[in-house]
C-alpha positions in Angstrom: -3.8 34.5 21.5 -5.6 32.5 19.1 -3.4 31.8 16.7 -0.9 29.4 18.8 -3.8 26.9 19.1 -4.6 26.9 15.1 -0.8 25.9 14.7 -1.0 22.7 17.3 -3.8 21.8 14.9 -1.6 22.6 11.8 0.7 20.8 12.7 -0.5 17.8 14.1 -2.0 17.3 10.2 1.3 18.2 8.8 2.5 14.8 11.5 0.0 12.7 10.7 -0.1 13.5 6.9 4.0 12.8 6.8 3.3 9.2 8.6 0.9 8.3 6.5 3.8 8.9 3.7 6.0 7.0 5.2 3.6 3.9 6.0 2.7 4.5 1.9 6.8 4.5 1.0 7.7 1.5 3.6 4.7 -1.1 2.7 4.4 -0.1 -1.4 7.0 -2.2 -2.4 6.1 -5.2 0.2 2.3 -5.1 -1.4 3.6 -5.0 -4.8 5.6 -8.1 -4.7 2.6 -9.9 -2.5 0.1 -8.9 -5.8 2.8 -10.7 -7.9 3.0 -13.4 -6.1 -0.6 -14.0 -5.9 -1.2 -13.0 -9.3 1.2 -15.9 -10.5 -0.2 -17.8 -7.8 -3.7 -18.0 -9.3 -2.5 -17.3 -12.6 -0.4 -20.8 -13.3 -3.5 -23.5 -12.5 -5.6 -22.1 -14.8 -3.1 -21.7 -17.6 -1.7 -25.4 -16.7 -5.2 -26.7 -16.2 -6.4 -25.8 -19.9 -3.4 -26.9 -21.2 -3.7 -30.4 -19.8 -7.1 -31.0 -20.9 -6.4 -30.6 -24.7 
């Protein structure tokens, strides 16, 4: 009679793990192209900045 309890619980993880991959799948390519963006985004004053001051 134990048992039945244990697998709620085993299960339950095996639900919460299999979200957490999906959240991970849906917002990896979303963050990726956000870190571009901002990477370009601080990345092109300081390039153009230097290269007006010469």
């Amino acid at each position: 009679m134990t048992p039945p309890p244990l697998r709620v619980l085993y299960d339950a993880g095996m639900d919460q793990q299999s979200a957490q991959d999906r959240w991970e799948r849906r917002t990896q390519r979303p963050l990726l192209a956000l870190a571009v963006v901002f990477a370009a985004a601080y990345a092109v004053p300081i390039v153009y900045g230097s290269a007006g001051r010469r």
